[in-house]
GUMI-386566 format. One record per residue (C-alpha): residue number from 1; y negated, x, z negated. Coordinates in steps of 0.05 Angstrom, whole numbers, plus 5000, padded with zeros to 4 digits. Each point is the difference from the previous one (the first is absolute). Layout:
BEGIN
 pos   py   px   pz
 NUM    Y    X    Z
...
% end
This chain:
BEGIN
 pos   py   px   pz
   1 9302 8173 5384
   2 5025 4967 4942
   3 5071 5034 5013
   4 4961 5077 5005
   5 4972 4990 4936
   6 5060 4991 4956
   7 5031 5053 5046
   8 4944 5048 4977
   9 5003 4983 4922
  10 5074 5012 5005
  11 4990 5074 5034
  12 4944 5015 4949
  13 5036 4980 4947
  14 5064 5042 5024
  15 4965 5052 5013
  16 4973 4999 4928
  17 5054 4999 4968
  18 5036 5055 5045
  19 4934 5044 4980
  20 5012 4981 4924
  21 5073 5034 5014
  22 4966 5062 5030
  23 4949 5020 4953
  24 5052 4991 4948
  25 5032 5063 5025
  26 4936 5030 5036
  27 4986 5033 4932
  28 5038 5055 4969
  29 4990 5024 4923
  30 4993 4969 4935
  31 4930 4982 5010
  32 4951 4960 5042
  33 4968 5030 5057
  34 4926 4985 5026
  35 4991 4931 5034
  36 5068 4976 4989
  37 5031 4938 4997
  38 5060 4967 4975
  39 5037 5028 4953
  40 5021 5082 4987
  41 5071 5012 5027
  42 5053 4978 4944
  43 5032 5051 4960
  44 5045 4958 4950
  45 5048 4944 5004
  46 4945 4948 4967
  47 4950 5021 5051
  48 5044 4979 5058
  49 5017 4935 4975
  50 4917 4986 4997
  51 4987 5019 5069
  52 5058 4962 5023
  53 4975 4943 4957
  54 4922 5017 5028
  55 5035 4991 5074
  56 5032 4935 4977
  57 4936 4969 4969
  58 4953 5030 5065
  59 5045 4970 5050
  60 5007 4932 4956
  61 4914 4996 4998
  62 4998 5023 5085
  63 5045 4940 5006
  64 4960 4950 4966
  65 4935 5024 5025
  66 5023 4990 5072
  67 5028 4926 4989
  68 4941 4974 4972
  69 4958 5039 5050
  70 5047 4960 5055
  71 4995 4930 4960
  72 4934 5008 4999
  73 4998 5010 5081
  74 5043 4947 5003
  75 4955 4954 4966
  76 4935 5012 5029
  77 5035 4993 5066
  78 5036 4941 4994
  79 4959 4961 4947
  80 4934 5010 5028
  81 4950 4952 5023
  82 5009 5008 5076
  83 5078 4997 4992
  84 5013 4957 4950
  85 4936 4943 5002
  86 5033 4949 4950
  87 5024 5040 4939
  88 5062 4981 4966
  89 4986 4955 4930
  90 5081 5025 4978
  91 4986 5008 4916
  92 5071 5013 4984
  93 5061 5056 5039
  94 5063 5003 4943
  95 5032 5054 5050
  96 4937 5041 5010
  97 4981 4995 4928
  98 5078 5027 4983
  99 4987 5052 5039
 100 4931 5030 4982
 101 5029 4999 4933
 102 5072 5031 5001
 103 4976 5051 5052
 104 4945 5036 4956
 105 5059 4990 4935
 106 5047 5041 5048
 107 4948 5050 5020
 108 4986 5008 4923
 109 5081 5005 4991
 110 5005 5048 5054
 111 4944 5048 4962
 112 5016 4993 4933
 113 5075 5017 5004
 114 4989 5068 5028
 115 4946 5009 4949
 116 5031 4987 4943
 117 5054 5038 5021
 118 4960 5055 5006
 119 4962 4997 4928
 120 5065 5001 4968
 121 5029 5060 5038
 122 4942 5036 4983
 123 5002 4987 4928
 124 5068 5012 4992
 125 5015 5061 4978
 126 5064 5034 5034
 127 5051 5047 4955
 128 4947 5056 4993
 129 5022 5075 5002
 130 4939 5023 4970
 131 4935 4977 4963
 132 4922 5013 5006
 133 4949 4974 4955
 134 4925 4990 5028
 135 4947 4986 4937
 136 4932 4991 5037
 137 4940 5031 4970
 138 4925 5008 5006
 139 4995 5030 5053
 140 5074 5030 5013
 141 5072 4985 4998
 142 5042 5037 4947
 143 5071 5002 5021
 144 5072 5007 4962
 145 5063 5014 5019
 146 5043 4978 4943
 147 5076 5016 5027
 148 4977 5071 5019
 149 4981 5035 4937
 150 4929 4963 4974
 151 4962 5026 5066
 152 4930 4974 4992
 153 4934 5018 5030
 154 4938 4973 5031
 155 4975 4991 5066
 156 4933 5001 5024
 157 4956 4994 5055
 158 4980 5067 5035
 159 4925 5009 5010
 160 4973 5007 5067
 161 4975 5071 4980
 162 5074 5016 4984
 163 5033 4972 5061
 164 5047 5051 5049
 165 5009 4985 5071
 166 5043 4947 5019
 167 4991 4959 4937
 168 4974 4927 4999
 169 4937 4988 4970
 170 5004 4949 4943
 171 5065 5000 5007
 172 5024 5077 4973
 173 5015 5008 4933
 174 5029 5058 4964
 175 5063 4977 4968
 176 5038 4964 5049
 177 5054 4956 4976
 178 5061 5035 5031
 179 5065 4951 5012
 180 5063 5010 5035
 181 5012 4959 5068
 182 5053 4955 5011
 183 5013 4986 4926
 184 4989 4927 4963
 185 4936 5009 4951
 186 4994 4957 4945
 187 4921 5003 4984
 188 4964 4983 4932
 189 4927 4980 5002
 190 4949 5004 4938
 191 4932 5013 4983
 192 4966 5034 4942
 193 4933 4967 5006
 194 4985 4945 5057
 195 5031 4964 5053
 196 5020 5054 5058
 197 5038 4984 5068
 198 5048 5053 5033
 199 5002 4982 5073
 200 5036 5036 5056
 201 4994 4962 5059
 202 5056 5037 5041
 203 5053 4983 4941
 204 4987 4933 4988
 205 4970 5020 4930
 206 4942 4962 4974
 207 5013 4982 4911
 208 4955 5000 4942
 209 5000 5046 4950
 210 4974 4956 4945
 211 4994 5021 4929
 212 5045 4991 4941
 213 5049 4966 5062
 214 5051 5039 5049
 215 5003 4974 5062
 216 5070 5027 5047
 217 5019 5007 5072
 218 5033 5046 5034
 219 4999 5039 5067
 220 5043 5037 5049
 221 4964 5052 5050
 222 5037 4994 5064
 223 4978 5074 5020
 224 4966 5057 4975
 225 4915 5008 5001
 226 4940 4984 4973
 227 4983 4936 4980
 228 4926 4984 4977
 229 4970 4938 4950
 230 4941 4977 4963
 231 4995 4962 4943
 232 4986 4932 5023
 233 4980 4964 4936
 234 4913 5011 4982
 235 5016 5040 4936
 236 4924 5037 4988
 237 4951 5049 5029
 238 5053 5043 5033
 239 5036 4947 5023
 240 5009 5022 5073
 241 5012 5075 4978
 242 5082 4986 4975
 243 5038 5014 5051
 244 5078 5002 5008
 245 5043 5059 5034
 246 5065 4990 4999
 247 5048 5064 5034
 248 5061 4976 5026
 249 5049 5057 5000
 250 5073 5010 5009
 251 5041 4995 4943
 252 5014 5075 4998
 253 4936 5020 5005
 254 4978 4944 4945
 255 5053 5035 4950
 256 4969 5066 5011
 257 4921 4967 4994
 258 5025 4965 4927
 259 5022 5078 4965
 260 4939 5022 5029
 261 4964 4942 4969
 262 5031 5011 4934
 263 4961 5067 4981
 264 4939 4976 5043
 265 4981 4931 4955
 266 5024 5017 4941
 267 4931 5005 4972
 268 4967 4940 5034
 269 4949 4999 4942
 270 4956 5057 5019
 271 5008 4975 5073
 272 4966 4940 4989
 273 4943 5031 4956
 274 4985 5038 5061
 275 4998 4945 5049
 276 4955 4960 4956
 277 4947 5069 5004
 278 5008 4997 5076
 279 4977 4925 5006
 280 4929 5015 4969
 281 4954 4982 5059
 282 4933 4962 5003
 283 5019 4932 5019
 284 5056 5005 4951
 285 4985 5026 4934
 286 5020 4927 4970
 287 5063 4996 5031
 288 5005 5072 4976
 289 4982 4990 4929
 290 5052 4945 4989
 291 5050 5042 5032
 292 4991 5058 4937
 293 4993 4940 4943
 294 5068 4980 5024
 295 5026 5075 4995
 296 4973 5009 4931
 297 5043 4944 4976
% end
């Protein structure tokens, strides 16, 4: 009986962690889909080093989990009353004490080098071949591309009013931030009033934009799509209304986008008046008023 039972954990934990595997790649897009779990399917080089570190750390926790679960067993089966009527008085094991100390150290050893490994490759930035800069705002993201001729522009939220078919909800916005695929990103983070986060879960992305501070990173889109973020740091009213679109595109068709871009933002000014009309609503008109005192500075 004893023997079925850690045959049982073992399956179930297998068949967990085969599962995790699955869903990884059950789920296409940039984005989450309803009732999922685990993580969206990677789209960066940073991204796959965290699931692969995520399958590490899962397996290393199933593992623990089922030998104390077994020593356990083993105890209340040997060391019980019926079996074992005169307990042992030992006080003292040198080798077992060795033991239940190096083997959690080595456990620790075993995490930690991956994970440091990981932080740093993350935060390094690689030889960049172009670079975007992300200033978080109440309630939007402005962004600038400074090697391509002083793009600029803002990029909010679409209403639910002003949706089209096939677009997220909470999720849309109308300036995407258009990048080329396959190309080493070296990306600047600021904000202009509080403390913003730009996550995108499918790159690996997740940095503060804190103000008077630049924060960098960088990314590499493995393939062309949509990829879909929130801002992930409480920031005010609208908090949960700044999302992130990012449009991976080829590199071609990214060239073309930027001389179209060119003549497009070149006024961003009156863009942003505009925007900050459109956010007048009820539950809003706070959020909306220090939106325009900002503007008028």
């Amino acid at each position: 009986m004893f023997k079925n039972s850690i045959n049982s954990l073992f399956l179930i934990a297998l068949s967990g962690f085969c599962s995790s595997i699955i869903s990884e790649r059950a789920f296409a897009g940039g984005r989450s889909e309803p009732w999922q779990m685990w993580f969206q399917d990677a789209a960066s080089p940073v991204m796959e080093k965290i699931i692969e570190f995520h399958n590490l750390i899962f397996v290393v926790e199933i593992s623990i989990v089922v030998f104390v679960l077994c020593l356990m067993g083993y105890i209340i089966l040997r060391f019980n009353a019926k079996a074992n009527p005169e307990p042992s008085k030992t006080t003292h094991h040198t080798l077992l004490e060795v033991v239940w100390t190096a083997v959690p150290l080595l456990v620790l050893v075993v995490v930690a080098l991956p994970s440091m490994k990981l932080l740093y490759y993350a935060d390094k930035v690689v030889e960049s071949e172009m670079t975007i800069k992300v200033t978080g705002n109440q309630w939007y993201w402005t962004y600038a591309y400074p090697d391509h001729g002083e793009i600029q522009f803002d990029s909010y939220m679409i209403e639910d009013k002003d949706l089209k078919e096939g677009q997220p909800r909470l999720l849309s916005v109308d300036n995407p931030v258009v990048l080329p695929s396959r190309t080493n990103i070296r990306l600047l983070f600021t904000s202009a009033d509080v403390i913003h986060n730009w996550a995108v879960p499918s790159l690996g992305l997740k940095l503060d934009t804190v103000p008077g501070r630049i924060n960098e990173s960088w990314v590499h889109i493995n393939k062309e799509g949509d990829y879909y973020g929130m801002c992930s740091e409480l920031c005010g009213v609208r908090h949960g209304f700044m999302p992130v679109h990012i449009k991976a595109v080829p590199k071609k068709e990214f060239s073309a986008w930027v001389e179209k871009a060119k003549a497009q933002f070149s006024n961003i000014s009156s863009g942003s008046e505009t925007k900050v009309a459109n956010l007048e609503k009820p539950f809003d008109k706070a959020a909306t008023g220090i939106l325009k005192d900002r503007k008028r500075k």
